[in-house]
Backbone atoms as SQL, in Angstrom:
CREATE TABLE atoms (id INTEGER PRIMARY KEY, chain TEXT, resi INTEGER, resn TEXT, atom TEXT, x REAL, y REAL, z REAL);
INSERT INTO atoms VALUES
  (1, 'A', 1, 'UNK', 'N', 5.460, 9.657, -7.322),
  (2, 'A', 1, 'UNK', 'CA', 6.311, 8.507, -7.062),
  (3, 'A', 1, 'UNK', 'C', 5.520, 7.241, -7.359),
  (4, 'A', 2, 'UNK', 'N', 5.855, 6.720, -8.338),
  (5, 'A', 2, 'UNK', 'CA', 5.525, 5.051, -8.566),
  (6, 'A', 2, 'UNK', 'C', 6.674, 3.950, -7.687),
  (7, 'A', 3, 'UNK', 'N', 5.365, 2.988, -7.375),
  (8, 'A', 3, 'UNK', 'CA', 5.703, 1.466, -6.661),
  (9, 'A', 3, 'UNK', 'C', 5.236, 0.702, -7.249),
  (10, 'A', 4, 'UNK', 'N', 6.047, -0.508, -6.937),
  (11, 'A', 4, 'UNK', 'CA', 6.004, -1.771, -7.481),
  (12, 'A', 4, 'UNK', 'C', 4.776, -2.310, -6.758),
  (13, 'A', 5, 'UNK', 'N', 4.298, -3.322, -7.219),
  (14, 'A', 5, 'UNK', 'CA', 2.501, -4.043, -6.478),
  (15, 'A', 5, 'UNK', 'C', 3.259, -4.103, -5.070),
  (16, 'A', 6, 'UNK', 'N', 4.460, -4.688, -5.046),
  (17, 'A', 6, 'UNK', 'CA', 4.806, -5.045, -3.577),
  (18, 'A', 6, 'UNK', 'C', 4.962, -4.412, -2.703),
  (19, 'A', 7, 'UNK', 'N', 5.650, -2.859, -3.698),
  (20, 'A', 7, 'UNK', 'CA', 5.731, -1.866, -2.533),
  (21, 'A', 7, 'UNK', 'C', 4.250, -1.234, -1.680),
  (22, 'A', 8, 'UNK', 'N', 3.428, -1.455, -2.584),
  (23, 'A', 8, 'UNK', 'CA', 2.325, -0.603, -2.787),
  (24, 'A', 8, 'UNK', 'C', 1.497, -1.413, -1.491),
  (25, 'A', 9, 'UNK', 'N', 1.791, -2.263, -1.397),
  (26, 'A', 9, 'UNK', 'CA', 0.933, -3.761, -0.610),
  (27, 'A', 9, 'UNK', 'C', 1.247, -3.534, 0.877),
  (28, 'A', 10, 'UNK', 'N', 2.616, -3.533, 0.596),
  (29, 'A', 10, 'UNK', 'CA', 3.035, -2.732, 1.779),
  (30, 'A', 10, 'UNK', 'C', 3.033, -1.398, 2.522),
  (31, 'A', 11, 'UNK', 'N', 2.660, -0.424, 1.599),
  (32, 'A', 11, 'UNK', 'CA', 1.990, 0.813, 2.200),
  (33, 'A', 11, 'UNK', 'C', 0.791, 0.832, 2.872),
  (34, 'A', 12, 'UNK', 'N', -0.162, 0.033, 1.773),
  (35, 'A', 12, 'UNK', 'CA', -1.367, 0.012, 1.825),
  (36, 'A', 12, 'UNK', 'C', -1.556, -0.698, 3.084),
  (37, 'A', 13, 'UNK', 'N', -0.957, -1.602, 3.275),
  (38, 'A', 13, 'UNK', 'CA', -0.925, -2.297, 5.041),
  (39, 'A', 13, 'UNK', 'C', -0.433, -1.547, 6.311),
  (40, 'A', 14, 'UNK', 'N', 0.389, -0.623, 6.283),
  (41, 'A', 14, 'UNK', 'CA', 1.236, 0.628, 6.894),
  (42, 'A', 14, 'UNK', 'C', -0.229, 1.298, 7.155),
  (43, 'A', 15, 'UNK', 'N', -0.967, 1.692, 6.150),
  (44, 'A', 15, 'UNK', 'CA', -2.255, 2.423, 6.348),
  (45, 'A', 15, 'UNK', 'C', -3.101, 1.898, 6.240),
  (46, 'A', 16, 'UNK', 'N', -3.789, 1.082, 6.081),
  (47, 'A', 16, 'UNK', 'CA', -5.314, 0.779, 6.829),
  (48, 'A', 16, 'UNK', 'C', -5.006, 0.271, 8.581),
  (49, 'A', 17, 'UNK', 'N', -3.742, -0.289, 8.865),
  (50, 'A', 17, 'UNK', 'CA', -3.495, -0.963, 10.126),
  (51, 'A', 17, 'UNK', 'C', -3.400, 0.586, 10.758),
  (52, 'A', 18, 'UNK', 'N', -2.785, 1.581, 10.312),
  (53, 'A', 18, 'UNK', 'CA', -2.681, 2.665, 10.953),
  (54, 'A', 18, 'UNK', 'C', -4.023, 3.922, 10.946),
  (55, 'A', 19, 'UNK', 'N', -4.909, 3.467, 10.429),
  (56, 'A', 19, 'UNK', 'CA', -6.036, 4.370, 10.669),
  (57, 'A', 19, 'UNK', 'C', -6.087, 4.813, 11.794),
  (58, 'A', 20, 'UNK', 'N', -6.724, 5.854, 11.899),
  (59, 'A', 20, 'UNK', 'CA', -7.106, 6.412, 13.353),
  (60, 'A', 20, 'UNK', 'C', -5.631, 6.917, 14.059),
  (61, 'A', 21, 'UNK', 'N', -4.591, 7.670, 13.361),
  (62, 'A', 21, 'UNK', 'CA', -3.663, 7.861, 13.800),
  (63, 'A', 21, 'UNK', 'C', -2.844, 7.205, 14.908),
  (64, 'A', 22, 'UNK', 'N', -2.943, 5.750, 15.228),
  (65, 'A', 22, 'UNK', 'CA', -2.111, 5.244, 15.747),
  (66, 'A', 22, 'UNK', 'C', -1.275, 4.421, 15.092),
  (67, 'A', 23, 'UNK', 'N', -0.116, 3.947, 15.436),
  (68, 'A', 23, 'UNK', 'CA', 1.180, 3.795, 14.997),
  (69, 'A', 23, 'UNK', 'C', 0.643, 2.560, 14.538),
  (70, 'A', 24, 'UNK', 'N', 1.621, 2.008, 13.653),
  (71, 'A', 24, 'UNK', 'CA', 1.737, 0.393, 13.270),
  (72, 'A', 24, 'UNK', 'C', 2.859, -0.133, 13.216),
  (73, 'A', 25, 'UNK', 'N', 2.995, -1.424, 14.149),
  (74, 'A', 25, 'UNK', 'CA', 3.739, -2.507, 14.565),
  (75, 'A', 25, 'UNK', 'C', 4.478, -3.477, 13.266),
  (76, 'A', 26, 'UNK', 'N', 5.629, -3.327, 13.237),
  (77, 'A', 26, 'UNK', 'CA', 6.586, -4.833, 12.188),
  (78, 'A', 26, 'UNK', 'C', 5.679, -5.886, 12.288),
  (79, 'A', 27, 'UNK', 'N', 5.292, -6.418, 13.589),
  (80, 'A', 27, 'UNK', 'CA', 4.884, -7.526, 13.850),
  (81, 'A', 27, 'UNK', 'C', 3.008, -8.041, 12.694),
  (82, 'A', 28, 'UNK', 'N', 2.664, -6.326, 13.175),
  (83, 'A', 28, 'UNK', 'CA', 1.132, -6.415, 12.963),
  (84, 'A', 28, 'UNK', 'C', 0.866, -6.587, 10.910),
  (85, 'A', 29, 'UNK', 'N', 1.898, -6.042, 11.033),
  (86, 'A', 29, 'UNK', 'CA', 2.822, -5.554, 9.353),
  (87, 'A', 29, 'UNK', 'C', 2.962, -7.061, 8.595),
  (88, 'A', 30, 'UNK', 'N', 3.753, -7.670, 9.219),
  (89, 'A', 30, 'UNK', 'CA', 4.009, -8.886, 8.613),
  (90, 'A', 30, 'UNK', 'C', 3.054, -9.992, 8.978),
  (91, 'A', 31, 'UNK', 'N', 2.099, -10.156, 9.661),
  (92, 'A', 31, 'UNK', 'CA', 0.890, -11.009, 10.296),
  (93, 'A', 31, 'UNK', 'C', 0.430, -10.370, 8.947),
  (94, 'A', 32, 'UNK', 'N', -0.720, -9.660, 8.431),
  (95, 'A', 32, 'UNK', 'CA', -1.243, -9.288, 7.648),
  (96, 'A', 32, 'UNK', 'C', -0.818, -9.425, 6.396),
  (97, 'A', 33, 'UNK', 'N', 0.303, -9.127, 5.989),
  (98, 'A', 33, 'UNK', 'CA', 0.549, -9.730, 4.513),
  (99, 'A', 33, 'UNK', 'C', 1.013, -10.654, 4.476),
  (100, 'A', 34, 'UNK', 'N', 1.002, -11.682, 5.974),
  (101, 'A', 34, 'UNK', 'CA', 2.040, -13.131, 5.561),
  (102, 'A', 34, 'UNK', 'C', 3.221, -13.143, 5.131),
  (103, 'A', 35, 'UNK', 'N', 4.165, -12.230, 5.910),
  (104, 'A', 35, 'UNK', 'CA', 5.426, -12.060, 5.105),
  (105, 'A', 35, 'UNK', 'C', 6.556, -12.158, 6.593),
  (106, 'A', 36, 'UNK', 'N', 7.850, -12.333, 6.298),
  (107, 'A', 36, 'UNK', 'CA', 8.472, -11.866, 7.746),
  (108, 'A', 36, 'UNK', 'C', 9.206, -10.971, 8.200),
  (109, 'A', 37, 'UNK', 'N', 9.248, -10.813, 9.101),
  (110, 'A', 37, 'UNK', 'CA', 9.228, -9.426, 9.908),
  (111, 'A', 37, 'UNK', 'C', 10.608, -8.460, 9.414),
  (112, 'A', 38, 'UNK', 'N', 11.587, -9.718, 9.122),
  (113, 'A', 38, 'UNK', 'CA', 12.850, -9.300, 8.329),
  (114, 'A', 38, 'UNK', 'C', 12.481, -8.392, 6.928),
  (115, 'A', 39, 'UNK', 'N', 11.113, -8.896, 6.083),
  (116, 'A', 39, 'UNK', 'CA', 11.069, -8.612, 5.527),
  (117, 'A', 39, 'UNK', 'C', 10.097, -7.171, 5.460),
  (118, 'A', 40, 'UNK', 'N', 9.354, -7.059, 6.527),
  (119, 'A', 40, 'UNK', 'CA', 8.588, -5.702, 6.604),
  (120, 'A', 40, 'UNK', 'C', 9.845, -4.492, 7.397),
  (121, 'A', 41, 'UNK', 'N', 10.752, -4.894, 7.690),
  (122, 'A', 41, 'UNK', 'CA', 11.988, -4.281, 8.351),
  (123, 'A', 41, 'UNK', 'C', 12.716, -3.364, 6.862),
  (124, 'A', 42, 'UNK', 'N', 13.190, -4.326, 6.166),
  (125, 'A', 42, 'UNK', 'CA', 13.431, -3.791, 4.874),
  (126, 'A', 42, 'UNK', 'C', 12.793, -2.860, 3.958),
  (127, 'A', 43, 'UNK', 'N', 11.353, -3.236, 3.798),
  (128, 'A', 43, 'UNK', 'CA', 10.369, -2.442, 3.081),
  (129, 'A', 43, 'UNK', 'C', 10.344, -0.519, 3.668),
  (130, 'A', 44, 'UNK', 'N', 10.213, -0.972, 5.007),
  (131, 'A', 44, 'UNK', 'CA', 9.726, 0.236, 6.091),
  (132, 'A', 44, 'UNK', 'C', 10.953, 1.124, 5.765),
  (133, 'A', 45, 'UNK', 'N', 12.302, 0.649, 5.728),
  (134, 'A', 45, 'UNK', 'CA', 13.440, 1.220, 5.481),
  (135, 'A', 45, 'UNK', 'C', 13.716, 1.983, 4.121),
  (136, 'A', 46, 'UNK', 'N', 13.307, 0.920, 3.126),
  (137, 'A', 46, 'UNK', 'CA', 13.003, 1.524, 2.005),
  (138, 'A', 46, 'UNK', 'C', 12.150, 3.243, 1.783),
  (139, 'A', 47, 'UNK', 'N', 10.935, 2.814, 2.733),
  (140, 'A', 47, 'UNK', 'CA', 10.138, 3.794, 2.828),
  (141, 'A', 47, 'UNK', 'C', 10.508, 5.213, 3.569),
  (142, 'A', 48, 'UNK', 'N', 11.352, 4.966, 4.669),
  (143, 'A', 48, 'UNK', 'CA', 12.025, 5.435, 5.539),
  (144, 'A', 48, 'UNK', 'C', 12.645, 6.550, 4.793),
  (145, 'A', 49, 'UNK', 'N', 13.284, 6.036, 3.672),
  (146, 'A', 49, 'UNK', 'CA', 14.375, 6.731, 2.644),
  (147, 'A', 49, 'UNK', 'C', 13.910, 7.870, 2.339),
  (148, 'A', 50, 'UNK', 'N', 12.656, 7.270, 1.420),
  (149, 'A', 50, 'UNK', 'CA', 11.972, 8.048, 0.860),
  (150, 'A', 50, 'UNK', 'C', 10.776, 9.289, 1.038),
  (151, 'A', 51, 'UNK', 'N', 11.236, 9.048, 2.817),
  (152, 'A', 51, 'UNK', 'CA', 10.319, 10.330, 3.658),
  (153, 'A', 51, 'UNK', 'C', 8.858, 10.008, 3.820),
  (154, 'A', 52, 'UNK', 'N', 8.614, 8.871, 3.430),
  (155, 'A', 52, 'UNK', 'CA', 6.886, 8.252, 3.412),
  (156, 'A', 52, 'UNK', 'C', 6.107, 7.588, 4.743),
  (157, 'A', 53, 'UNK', 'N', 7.564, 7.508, 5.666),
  (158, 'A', 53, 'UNK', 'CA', 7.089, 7.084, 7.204),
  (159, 'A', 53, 'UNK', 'C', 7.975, 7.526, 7.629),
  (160, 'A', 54, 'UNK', 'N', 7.554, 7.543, 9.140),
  (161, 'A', 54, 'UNK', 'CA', 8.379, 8.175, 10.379),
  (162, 'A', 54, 'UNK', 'C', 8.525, 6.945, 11.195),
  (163, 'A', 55, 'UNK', 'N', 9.689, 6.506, 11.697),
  (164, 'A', 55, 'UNK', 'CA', 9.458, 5.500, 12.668),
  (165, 'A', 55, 'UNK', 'C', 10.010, 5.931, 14.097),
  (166, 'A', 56, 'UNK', 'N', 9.530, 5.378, 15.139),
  (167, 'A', 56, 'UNK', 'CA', 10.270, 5.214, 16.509),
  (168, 'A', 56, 'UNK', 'C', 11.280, 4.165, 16.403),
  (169, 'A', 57, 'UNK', 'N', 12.106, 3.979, 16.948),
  (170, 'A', 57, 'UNK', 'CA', 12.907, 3.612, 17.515),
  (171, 'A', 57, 'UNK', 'C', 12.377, 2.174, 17.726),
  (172, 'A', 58, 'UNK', 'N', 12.863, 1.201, 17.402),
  (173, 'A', 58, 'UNK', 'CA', 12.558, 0.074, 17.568),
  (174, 'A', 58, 'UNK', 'C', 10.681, 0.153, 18.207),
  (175, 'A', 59, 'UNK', 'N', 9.949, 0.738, 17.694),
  (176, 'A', 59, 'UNK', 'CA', 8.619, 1.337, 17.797),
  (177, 'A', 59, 'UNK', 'C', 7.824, 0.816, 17.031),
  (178, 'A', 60, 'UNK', 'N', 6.814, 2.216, 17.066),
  (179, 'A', 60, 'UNK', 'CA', 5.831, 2.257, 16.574),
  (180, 'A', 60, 'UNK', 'C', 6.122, 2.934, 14.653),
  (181, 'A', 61, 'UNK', 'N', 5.342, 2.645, 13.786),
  (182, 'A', 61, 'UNK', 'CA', 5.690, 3.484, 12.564),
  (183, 'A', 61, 'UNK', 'C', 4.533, 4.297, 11.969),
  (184, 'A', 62, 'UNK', 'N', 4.632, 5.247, 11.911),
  (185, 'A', 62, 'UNK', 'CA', 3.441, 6.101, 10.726),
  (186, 'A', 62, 'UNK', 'C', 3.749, 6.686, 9.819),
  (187, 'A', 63, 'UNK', 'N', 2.615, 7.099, 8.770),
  (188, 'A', 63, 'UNK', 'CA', 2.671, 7.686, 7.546),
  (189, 'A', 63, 'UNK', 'C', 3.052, 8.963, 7.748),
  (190, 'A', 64, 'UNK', 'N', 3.820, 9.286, 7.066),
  (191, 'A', 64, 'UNK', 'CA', 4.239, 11.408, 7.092),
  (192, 'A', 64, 'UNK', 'C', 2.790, 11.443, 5.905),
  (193, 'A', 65, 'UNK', 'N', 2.726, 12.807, 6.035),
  (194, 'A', 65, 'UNK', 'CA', 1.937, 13.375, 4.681),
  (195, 'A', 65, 'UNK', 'C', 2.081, 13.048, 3.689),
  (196, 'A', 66, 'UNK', 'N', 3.405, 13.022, 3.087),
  (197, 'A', 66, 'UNK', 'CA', 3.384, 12.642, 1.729),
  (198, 'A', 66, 'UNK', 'C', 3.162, 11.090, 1.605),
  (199, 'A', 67, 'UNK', 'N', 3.007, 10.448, 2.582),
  (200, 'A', 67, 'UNK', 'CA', 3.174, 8.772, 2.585),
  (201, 'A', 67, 'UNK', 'C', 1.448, 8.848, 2.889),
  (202, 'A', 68, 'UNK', 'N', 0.965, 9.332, 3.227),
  (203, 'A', 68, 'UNK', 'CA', -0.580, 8.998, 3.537),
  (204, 'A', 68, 'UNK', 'C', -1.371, 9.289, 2.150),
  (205, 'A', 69, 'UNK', 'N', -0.572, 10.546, 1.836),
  (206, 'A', 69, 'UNK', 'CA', -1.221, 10.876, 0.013),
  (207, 'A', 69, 'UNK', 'C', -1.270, 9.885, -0.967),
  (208, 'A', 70, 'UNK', 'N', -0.116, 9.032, -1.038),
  (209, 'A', 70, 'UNK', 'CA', 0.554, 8.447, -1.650),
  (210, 'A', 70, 'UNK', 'C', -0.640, 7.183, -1.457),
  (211, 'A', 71, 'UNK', 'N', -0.515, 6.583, -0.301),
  (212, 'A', 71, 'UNK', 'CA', -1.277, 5.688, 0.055),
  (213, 'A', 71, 'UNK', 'C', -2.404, 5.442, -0.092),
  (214, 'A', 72, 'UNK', 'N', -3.639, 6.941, 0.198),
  (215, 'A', 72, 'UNK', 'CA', -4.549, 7.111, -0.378),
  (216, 'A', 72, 'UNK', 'C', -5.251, 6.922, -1.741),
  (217, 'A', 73, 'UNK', 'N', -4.504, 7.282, -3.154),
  (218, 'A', 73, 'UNK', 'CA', -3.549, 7.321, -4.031),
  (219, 'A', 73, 'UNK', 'C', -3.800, 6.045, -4.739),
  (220, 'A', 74, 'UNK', 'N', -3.154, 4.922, -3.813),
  (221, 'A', 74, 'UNK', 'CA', -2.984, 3.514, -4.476),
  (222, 'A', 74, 'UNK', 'C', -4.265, 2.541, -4.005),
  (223, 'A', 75, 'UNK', 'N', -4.654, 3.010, -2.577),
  (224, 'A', 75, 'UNK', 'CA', -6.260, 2.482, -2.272),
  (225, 'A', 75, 'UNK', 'C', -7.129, 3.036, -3.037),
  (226, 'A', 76, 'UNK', 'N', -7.279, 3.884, -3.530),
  (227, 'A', 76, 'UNK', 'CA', -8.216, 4.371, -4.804),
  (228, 'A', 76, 'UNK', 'C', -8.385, 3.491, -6.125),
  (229, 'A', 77, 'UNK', 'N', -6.653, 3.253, -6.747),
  (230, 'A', 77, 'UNK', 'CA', -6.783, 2.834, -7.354),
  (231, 'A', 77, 'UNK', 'C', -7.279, 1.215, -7.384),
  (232, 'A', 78, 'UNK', 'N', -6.269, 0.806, -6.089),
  (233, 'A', 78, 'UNK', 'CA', -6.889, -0.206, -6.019),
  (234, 'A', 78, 'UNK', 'C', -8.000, -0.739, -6.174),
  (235, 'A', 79, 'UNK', 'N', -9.119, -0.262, -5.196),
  (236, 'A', 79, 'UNK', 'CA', -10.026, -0.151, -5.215),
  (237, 'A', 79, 'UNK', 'C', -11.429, -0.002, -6.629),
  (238, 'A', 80, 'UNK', 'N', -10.641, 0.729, -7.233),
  (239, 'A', 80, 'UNK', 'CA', -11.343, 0.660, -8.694),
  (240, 'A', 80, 'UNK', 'C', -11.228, -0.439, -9.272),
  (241, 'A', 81, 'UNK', 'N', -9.979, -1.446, -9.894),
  (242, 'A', 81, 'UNK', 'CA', -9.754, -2.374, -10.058),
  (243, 'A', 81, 'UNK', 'C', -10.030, -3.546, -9.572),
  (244, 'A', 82, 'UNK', 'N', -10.345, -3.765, -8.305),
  (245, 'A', 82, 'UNK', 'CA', -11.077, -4.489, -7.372),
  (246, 'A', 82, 'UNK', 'C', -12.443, -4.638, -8.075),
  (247, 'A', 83, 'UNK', 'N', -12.941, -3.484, -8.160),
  (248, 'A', 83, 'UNK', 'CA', -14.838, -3.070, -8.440),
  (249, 'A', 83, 'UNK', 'C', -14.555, -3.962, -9.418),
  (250, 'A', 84, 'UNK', 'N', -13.834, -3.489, -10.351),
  (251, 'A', 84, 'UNK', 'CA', -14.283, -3.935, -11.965),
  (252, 'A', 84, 'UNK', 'C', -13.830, -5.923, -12.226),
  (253, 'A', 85, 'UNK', 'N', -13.014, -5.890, -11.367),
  (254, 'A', 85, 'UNK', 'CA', -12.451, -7.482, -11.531),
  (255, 'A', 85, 'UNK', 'C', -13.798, -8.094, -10.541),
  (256, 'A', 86, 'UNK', 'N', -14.144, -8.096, -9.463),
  (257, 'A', 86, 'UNK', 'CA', -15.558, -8.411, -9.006),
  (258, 'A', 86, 'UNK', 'C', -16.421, -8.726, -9.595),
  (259, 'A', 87, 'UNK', 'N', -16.584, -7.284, -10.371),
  (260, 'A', 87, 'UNK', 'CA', -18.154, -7.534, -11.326),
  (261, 'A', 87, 'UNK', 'C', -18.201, -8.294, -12.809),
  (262, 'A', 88, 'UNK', 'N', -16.433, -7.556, -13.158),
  (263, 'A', 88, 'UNK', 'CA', -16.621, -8.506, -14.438),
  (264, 'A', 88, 'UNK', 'C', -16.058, -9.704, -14.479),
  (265, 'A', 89, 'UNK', 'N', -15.683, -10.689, -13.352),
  (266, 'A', 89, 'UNK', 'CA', -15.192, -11.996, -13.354),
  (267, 'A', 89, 'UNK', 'C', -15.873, -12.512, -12.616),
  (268, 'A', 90, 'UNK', 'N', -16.948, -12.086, -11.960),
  (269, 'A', 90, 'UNK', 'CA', -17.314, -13.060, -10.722),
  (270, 'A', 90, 'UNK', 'C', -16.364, -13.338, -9.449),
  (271, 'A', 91, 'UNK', 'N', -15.232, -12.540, -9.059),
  (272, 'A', 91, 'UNK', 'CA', -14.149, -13.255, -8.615),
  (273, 'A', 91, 'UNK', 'C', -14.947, -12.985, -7.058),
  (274, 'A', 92, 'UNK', 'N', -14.413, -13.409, -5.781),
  (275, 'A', 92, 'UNK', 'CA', -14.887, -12.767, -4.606),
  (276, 'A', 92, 'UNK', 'C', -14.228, -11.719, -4.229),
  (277, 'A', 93, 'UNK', 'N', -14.181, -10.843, -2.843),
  (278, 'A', 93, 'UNK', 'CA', -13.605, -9.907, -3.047),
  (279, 'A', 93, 'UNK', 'C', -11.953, -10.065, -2.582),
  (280, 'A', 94, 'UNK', 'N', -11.719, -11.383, -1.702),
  (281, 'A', 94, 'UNK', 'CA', -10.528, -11.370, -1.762),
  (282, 'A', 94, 'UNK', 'C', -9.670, -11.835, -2.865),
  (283, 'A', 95, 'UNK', 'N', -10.196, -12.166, -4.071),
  (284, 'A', 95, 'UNK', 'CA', -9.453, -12.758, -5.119),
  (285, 'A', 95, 'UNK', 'C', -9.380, -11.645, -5.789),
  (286, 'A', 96, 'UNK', 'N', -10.314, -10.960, -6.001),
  (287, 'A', 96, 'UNK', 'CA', -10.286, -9.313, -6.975),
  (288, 'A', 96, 'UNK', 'C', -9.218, -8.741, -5.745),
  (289, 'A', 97, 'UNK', 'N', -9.063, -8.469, -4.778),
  (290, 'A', 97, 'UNK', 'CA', -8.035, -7.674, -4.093),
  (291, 'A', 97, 'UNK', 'C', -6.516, -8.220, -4.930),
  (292, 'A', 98, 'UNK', 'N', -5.931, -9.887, -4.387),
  (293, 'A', 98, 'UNK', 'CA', -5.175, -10.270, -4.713),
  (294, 'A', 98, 'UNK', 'C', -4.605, -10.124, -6.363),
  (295, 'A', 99, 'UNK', 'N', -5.543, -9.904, -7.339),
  (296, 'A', 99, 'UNK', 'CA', -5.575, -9.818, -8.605),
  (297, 'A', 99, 'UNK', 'C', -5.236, -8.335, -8.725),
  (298, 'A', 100, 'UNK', 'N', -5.920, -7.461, -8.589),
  (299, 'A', 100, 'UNK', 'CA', -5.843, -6.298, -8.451),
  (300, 'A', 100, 'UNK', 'C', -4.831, -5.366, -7.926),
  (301, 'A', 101, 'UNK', 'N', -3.772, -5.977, -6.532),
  (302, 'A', 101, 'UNK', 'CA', -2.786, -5.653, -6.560),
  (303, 'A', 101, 'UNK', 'C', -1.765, -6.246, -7.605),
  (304, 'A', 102, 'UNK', 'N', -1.415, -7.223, -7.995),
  (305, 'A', 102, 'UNK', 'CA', -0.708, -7.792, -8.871),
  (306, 'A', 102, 'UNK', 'C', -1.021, -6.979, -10.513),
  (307, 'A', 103, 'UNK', 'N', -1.963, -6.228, -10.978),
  (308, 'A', 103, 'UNK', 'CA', -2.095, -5.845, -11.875),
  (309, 'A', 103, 'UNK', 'C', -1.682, -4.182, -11.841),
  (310, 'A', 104, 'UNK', 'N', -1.731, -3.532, -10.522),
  (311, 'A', 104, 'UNK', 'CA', -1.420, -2.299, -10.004),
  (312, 'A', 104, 'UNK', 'C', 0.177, -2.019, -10.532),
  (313, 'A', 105, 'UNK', 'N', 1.196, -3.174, -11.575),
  (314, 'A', 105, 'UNK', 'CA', 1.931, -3.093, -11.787),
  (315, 'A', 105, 'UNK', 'C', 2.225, -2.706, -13.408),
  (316, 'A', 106, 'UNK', 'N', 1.109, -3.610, -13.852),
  (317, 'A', 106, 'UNK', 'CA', 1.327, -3.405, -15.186),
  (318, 'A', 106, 'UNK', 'C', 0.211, -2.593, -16.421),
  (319, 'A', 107, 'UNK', 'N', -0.497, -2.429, -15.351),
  (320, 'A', 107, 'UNK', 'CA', -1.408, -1.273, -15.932),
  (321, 'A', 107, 'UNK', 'C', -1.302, -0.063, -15.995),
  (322, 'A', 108, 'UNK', 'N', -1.392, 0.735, -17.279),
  (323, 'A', 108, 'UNK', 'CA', -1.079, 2.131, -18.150),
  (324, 'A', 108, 'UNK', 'C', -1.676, 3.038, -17.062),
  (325, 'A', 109, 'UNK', 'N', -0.816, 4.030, -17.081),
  (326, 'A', 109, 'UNK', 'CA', -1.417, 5.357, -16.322),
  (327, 'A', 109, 'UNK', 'C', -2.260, 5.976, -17.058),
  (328, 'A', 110, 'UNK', 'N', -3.228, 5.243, -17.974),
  (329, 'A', 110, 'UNK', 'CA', -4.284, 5.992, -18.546),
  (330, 'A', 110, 'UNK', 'C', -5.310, 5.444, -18.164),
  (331, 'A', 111, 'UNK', 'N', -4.893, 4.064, -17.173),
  (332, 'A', 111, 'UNK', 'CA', -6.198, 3.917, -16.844),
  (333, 'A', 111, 'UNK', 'C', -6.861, 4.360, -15.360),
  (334, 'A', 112, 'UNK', 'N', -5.844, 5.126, -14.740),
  (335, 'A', 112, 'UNK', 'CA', -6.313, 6.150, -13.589),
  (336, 'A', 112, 'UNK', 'C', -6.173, 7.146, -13.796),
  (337, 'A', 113, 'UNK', 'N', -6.659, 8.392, -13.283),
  (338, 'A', 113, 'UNK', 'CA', -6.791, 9.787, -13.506),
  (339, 'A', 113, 'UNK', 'C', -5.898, 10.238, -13.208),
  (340, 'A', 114, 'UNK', 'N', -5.816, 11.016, -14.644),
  (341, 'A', 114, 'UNK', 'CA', -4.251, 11.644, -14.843),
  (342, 'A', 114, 'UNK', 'C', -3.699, 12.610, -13.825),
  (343, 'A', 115, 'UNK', 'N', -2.789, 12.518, -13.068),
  (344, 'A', 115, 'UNK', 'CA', -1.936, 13.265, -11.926),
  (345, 'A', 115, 'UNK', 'C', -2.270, 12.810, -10.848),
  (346, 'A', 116, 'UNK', 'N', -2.969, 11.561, -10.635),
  (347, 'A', 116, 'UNK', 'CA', -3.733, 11.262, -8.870),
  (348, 'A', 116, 'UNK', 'C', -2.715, 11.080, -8.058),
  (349, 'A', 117, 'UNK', 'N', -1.087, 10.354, -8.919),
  (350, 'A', 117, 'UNK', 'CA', -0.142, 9.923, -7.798),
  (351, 'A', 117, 'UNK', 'C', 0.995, 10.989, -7.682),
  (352, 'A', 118, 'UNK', 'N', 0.987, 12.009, -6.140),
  (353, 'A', 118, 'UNK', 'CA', 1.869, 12.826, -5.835),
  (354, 'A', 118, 'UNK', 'C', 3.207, 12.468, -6.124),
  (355, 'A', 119, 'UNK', 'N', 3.716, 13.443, -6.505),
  (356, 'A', 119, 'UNK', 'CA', 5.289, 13.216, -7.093),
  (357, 'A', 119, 'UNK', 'C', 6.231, 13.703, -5.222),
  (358, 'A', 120, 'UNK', 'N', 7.177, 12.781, -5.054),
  (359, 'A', 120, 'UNK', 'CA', 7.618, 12.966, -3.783),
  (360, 'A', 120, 'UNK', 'C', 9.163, 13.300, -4.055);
């Protein structure tokens, strides 16, 4: 399953806030990417659809399996892209993050290893 940078931004926040198997909060969701809560409501739903989180009830939310794979997945890639925009721009690391998701859109699946993102 492919996402858009935005969707992906939003997973990726779903899971690092949710490490350590505890749940993650709309509130904690939208503090972190600067977005509003209306709008992490929507996303989560989206996700919801697609079997990638479990939510409570006006709750708490976590990753199912296939949403943690997935997630894993796009912090990898991220993460690579990060390295390389760092070293080869000088950028800091929050500007290589910000860059790096925004490019997580339009960059060829040849430039990550072929099959890394689980098909859901």
């Amino acid at each position: 399953m492919e996402l858009t940078s935005g969707q992906a931004r939003y997973l990726l926040a779903v899971y690092h806030l949710g490490l350590g198997a505890c749940g993650v909060r709309c509130a904690d969701i939208a503090r972190m990417l600067d977005v509003t809560r209306p709008s992490v409501v929507k996303m989560l739903s989206f996700f919801s659809q697609r079997c990638l989180i479990a939510r409570e009830r006006y709750g708490k939310v976590y990753l199912t399996d296939t949403g943690c794979l997935l997630a894993r997945c796009y912090a990898r890639r991220l993460e690579k892209v990060e390295r390389m925009l760092a070293a080869e721009l000088a950028l800091t690391r929050e500007e290589a993050q910000l860059a790096a998701c925004a490019l997580l859109d339009v960059l060829p699946e040849r430039c990550f290893t072929q099959g890394e993102v689980p098909s859901a």
